[in-house]
RODO-2510 file (C-alpha; in nm, 4 decimals, decimal comma):
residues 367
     n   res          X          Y          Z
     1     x   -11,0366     2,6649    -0,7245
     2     x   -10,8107     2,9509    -0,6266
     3     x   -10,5408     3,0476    -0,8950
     4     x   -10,1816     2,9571    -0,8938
     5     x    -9,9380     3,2752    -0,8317
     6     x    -9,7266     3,1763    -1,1330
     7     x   -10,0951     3,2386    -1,3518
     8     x   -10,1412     3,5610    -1,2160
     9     x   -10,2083     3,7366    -1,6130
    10     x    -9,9530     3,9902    -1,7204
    11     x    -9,6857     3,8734    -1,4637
    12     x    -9,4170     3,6548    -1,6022
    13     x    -9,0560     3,5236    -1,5655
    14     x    -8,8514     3,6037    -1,8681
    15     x    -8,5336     3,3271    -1,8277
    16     x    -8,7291     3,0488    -1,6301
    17     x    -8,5545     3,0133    -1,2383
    18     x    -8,3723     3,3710    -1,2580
    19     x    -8,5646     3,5159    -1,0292
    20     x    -8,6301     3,8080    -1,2271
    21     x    -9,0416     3,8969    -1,3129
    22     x    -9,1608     4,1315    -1,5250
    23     x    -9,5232     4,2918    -1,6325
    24     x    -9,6956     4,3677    -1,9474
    25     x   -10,0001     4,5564    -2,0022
    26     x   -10,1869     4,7558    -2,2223
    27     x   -10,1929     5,1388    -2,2024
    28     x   -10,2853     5,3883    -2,4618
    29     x   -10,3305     5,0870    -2,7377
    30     x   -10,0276     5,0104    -2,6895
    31     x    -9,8478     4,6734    -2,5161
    32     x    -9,6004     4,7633    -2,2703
    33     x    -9,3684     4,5604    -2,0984
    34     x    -9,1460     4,6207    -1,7632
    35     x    -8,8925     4,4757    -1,5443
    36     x    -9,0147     4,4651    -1,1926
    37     x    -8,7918     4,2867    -0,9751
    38     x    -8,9175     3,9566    -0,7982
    39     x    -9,2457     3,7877    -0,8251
    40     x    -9,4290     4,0221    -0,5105
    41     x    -9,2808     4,3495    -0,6545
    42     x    -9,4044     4,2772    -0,9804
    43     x    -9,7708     4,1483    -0,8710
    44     x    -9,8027     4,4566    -0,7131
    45     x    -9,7104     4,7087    -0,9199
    46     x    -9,9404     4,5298    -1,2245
    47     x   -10,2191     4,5562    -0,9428
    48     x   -10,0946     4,9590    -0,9389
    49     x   -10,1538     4,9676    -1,3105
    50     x   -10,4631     4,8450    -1,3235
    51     x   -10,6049     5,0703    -1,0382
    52     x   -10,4640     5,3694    -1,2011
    53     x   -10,6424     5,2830    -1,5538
    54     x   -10,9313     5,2125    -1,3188
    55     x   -10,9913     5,4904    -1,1874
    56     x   -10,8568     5,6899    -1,4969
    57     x   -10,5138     5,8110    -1,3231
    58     x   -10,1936     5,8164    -1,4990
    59     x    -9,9939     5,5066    -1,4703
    60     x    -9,6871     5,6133    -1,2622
    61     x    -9,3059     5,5701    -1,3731
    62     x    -9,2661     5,2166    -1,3008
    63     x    -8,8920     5,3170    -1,3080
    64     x    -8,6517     5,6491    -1,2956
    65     x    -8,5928     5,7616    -1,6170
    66     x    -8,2691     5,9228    -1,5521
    67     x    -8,0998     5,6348    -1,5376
    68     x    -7,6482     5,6722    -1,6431
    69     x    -7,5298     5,5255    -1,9684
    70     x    -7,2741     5,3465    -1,7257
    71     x    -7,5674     5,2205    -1,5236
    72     x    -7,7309     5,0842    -1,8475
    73     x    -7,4270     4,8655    -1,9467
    74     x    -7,4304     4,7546    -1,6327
    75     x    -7,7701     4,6044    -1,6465
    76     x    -7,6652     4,4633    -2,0120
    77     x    -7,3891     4,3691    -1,8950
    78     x    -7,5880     4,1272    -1,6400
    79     x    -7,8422     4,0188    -1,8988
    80     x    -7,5759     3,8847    -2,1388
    81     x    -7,3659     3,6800    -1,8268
    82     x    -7,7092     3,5489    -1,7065
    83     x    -7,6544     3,1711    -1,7806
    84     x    -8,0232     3,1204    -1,8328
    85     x    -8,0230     3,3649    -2,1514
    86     x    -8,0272     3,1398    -2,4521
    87     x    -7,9438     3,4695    -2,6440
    88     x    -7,5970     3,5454    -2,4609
    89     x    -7,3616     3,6360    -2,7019
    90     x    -7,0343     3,4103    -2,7435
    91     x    -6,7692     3,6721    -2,7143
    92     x    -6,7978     3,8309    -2,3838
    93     x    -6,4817     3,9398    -2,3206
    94     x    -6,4766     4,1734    -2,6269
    95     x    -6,7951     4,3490    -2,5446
    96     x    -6,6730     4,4191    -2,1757
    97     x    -6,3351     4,5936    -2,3376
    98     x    -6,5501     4,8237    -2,5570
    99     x    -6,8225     4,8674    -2,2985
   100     x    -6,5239     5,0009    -2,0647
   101     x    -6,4426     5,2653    -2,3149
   102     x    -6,8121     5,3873    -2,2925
   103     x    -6,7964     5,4242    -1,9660
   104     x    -6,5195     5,6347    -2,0353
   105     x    -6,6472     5,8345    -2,2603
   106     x    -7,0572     5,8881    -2,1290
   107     x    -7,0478     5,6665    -1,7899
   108     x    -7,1863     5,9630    -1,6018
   109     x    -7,4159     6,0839    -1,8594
   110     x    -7,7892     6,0273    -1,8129
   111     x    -7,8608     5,7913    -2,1095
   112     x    -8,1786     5,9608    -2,2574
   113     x    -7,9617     6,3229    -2,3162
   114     x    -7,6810     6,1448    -2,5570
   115     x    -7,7228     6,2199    -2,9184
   116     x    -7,6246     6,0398    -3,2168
   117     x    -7,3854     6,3111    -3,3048
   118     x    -7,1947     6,3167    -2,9725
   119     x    -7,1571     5,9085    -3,0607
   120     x    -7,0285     5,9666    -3,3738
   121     x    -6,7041     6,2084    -3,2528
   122     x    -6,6677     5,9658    -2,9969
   123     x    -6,5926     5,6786    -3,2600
   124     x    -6,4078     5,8940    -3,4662
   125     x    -6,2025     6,0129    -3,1978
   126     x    -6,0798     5,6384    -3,0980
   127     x    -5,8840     5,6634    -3,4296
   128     x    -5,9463     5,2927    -3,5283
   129     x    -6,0230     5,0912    -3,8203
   130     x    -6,3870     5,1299    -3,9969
   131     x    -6,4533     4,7304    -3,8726
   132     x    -6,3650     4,8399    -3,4769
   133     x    -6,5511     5,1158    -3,4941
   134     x    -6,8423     4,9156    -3,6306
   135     x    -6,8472     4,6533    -3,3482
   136     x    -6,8015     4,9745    -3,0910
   137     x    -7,1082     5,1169    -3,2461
   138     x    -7,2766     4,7792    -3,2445
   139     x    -7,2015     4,7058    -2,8576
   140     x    -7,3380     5,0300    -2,7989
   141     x    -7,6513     5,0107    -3,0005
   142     x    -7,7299     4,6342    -2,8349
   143     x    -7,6623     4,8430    -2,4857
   144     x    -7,9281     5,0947    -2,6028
   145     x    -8,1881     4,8422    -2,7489
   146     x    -8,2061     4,6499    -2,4713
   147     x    -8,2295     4,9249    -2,2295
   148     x    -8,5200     5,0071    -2,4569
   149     x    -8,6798     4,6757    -2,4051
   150     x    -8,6906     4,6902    -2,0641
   151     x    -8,8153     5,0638    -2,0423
   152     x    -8,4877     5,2719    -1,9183
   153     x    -8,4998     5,4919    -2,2419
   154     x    -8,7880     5,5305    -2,5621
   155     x    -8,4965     5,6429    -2,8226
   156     x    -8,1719     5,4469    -2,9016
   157     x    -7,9635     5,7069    -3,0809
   158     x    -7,7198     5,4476    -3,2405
   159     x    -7,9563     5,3737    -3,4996
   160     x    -8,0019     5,6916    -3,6355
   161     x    -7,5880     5,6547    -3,7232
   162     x    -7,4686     5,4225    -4,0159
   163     x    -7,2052     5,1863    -3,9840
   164     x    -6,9193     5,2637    -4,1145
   165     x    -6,7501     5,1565    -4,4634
   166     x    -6,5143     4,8594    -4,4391
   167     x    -6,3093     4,8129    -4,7549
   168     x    -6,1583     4,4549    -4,6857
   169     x    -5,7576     4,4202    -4,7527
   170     x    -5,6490     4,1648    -4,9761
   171     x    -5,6201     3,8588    -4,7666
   172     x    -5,2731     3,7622    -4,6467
   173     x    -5,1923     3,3827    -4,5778
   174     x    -4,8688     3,2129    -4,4497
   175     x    -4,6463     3,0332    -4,7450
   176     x    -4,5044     2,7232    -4,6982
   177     x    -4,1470     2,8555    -4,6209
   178     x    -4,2807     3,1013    -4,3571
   179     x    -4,4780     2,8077    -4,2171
   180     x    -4,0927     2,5841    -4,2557
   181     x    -3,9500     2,9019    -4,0983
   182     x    -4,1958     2,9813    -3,7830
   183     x    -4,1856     2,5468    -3,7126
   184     x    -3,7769     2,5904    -3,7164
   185     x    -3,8198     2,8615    -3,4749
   186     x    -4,0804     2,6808    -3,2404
   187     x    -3,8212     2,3352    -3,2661
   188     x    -3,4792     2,5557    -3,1374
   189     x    -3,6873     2,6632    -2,8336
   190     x    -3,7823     2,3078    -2,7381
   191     x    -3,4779     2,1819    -2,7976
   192     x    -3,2553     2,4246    -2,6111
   193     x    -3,5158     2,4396    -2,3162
   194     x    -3,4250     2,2079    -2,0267
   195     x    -3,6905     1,9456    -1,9156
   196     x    -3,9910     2,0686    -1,7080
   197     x    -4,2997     2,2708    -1,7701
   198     x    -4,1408     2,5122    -1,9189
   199     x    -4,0315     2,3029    -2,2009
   200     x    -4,3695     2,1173    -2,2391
   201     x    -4,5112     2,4526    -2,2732
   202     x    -4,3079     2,5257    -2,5749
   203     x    -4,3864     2,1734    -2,7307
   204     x    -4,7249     2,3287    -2,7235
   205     x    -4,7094     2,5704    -2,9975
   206     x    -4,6299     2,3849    -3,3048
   207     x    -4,9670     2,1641    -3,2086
   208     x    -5,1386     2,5126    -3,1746
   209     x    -4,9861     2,5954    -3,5097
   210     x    -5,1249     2,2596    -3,6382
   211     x    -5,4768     2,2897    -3,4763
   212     x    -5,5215     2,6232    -3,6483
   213     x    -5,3963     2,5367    -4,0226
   214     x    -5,5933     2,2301    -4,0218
   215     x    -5,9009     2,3041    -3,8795
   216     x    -5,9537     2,7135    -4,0008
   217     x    -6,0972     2,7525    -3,6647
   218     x    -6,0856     3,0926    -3,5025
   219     x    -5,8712     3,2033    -3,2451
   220     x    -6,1097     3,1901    -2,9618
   221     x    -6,3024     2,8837    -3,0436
   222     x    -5,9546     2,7170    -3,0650
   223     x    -5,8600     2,7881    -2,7437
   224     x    -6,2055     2,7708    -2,5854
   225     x    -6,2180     2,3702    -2,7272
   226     x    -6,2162     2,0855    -2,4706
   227     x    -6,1625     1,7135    -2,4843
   228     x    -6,4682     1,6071    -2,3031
   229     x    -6,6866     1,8489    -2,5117
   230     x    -6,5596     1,8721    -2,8296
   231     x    -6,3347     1,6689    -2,9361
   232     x    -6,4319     1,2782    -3,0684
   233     x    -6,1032     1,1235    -3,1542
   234     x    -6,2726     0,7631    -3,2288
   235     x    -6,4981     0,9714    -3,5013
   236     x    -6,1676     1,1840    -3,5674
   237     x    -6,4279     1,5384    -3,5670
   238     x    -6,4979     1,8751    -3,3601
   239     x    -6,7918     1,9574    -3,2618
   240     x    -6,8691     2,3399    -3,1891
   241     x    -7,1960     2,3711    -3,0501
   242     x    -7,4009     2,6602    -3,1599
   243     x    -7,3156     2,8862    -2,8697
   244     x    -6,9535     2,8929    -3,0246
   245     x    -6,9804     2,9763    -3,3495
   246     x    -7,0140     3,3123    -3,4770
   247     x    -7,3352     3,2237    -3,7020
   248     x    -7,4855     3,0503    -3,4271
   249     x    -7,4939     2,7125    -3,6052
   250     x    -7,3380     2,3871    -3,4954
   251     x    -7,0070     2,3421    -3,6955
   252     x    -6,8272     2,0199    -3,7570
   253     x    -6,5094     1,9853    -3,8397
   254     x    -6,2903     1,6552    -3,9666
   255     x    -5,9725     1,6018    -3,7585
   256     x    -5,7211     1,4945    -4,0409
   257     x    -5,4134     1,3440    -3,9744
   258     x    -5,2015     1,6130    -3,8584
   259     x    -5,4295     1,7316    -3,6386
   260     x    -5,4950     1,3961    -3,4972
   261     x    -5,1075     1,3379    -3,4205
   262     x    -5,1515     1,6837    -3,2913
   263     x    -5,3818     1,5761    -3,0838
   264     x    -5,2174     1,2482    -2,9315
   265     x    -4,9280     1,4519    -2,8164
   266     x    -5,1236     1,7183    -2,6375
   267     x    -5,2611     1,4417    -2,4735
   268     x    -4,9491     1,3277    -2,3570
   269     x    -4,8155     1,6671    -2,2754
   270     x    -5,1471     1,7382    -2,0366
   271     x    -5,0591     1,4181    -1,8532
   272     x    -4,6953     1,4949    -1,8131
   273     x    -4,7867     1,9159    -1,6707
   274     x    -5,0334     1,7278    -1,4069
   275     x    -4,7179     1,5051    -1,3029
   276     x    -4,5655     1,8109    -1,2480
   277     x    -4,8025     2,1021    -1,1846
   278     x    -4,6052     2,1290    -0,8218
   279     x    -4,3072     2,2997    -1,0229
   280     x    -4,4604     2,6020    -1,1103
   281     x    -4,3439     2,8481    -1,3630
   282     x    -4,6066     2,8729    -1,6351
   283     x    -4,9231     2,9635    -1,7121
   284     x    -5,0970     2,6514    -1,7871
   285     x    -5,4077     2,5735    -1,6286
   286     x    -5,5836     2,2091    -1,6907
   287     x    -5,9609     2,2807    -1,6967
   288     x    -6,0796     2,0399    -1,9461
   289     x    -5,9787     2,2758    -2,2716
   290     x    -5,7175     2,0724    -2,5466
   291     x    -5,4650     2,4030    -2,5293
   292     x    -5,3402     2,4832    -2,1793
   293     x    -5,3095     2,7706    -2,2412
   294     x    -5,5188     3,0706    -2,3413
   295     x    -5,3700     3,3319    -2,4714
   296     x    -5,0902     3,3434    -2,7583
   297     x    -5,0140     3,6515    -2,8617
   298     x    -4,6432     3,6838    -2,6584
   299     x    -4,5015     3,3483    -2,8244
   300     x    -4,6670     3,4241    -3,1647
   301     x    -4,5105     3,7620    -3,2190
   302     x    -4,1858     3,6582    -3,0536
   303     x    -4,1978     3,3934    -3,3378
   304     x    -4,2547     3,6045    -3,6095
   305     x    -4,0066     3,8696    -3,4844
   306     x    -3,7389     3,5421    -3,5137
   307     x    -3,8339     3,3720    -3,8244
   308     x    -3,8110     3,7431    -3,9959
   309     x    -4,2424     3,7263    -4,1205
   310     x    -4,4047     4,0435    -4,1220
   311     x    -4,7656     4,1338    -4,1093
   312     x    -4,9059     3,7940    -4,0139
   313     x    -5,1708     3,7876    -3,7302
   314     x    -5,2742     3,4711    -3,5970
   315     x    -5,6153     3,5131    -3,7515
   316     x    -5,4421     3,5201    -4,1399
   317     x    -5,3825     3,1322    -4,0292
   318     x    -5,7557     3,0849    -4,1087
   319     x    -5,7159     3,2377    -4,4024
   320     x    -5,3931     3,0100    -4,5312
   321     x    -5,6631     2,7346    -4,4293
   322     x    -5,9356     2,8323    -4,6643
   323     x    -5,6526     2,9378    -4,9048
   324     x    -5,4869     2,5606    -4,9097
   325     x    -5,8721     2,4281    -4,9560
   326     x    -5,9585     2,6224    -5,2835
   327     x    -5,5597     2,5696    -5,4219
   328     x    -5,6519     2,1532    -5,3329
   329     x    -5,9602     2,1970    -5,6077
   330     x    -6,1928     2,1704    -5,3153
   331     x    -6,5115     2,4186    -5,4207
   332     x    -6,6076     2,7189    -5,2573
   333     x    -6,9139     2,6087    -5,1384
   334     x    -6,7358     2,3518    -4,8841
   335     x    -6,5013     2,5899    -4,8552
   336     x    -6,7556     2,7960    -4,6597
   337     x    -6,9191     2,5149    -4,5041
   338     x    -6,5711     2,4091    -4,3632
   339     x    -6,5081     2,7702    -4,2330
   340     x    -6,8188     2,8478    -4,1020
   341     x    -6,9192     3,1791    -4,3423
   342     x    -7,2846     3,2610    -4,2978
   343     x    -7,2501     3,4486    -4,6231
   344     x    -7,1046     3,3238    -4,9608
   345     x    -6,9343     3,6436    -5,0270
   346     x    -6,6489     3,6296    -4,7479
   347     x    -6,5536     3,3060    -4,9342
   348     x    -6,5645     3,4507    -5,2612
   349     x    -6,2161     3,6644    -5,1281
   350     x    -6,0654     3,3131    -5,1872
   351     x    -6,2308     3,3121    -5,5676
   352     x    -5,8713     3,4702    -5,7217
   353     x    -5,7295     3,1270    -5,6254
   354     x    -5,9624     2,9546    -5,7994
   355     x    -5,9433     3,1818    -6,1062
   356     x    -5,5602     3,0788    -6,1017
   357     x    -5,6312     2,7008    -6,0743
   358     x    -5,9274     2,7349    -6,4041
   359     x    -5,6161     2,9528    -6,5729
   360     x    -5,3878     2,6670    -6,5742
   361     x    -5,6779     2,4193    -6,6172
   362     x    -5,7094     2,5656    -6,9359
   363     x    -5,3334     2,6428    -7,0643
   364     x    -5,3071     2,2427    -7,0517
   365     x    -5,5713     2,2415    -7,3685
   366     x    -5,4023     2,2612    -7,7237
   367     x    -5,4672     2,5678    -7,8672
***
């Protein structure tokens, strides 16, 4: 019975239906493992390698070894967008922005010559915070490690550099008058905006303001949720699959009241924009996703700027969410369940609230 081409030894299909084979074989006691190209490419250079250790020839380059550093993120660049790659990070778009400054920096450099050192002046020279230049280095090291795996380089410089040392500010959450004064702000545009998309665009915001206070969700999972996916208003939860989540674990989340009425009137809104998505005028797009919209950075800061708040960033929200939870008496460890922390100690930053709340537990006993 002849053999099947798929059981040909040593020649396999990493992501099943990509079209993409690879080898592996033994040389010099050691496994090695290559990306070919298809299935007849990669049959016959295995057949190559066993010929040469046949007849006790050195196994040719299977691939150039002078392959660009901008030529390397390219080829990450399509392993982390291949749909059929169950590792593909969740944030994308971020790791194209810093892979862009590579390029800038060492796109025309062949890969193998770049030393740790040269990395490090390059990160220092971006003048950002400690935590950007960590996920720089990090984007870069995956870049390196992968190219590694798939034999463009032996060395990945990155990991001879540490990260570097993040000393976390004190978090910053939004009072209750700054959350009065941002939702008196967000009501005078609606109400002096005539009818029309435009003006169902602004009644947007104070949902999105909602959505984020009373779920502690991050930015881009809030705007990345959809109805159809997500969202089970009869169960009144959100489901983030684990593909979302920074952790990688399925989070649910309870939709409580405000969010819920939230919720209705988005639903209303999205019916009233495809009524009149003719007009034109906004940037609203209906795919399927609760918010409309996906970016808020103009409206936010334009808020802020009116309502007279300083140093706020959309992302201190989350924090005023686990803030609330810990001054309700709720305990840290659903505290961190509820935001999604994979380690206890980034809810411990909350612990000062809880110190208060045990302070005035105990100024109610007699002494």
């Amino acid at each position: 019975m002849s053999r099947k081409r798929n059981d040909v030894a040593g020649v396999f299909e990493k992501y099943h239906g990509s079209g993409i084979w690879y080898i592996r074989f033994r040389a010099d006691g050691k496994y090695i493992k290559r990306k070919i190209g298809d299935r007849d490419e990669a049959e016959k250079a295995l057949a190559a390698v066993h010929l040469a250790k046949k007849t006790h020839s050195p196994i040719v380059n299977l691939r150039a070894r002078g392959e660009t550093l901008g030529g390397l993120c390219d080829i990450y660049l399509k392993h982390i967008e291949n749909p059929l790659n169950p590792e593909a990070p969740a944030d994308v778009y971020g790791i194209k922005i810093r892979i862009r400054a590579m390029r800038e920096a060492f796109g025309d450099r062949v890969a193998s010559t770049i030393q740790a050192s040269e990395i490090r002046r390059w990160l220092l020279s971006l003048k950002k915070k400690a935590s950007t230049l960590n996920r720089y280095r990090s984007v870069l090291s995956s870049v390196f490690r992968y190219a590694k795996e798939e034999g463009y380089v032996t060395v990945n410089p990155v990991r001879d550099l540490k990260q570097f040392r993040v000393e976390l500010p004190h978090p910053r959450w939004l009072s209750a008058k700054e959350e009065k004064d941002i939702r008196t702000v967000l009501g005078k545009w609606v109400k002096e905006a005539q009818p029309g998309l435009k003006r169902l665009y602004l009644e947007c915001h104070p949902h999105e303001l909602t959505f984020a206070l009373g779920t502690g969700l991050r930015k881009r999972n809030q705007y990345s949720v959809a109805w159809d996916e997500h969202i089970d208003m009869e169960a009144r939860e959100i489901h983030l699959p684990p593909s979302m989540t920074k952790t990688r674990k399925a989070l649910d989340i309870p939709i409580i009241e405000s969010v819920h009425r939230a919720l209705i009137d988005l639903e209303r809104i999205r019916k009233e924009v495809a009524e009149l998505k003719d007009e034109g005028g906004t940037r609203m797009v209906d795919d399927g996703r609760v918010f409309l919209i996906r970016e808020n950075r103009e409206w936010w800061s334009k808020a802020l700027k009116e309502a007279k708040i300083k140093n706020l960033r959309w992302h201190d929200l989350r924090h005023t969410f686990a803030t609330r939870l810990v001054e309700a008496g709720v305990h840290l460890s659903i505290v961190q369940k509820l935001c999604g922390h994979s380690s206890h100690n980034t809810t411990t930053r909350y612990a000062h609230v809880d110190d208060k709340l045990m302070r005035a537990a105990m100024d109610k006993l007699k002494g």
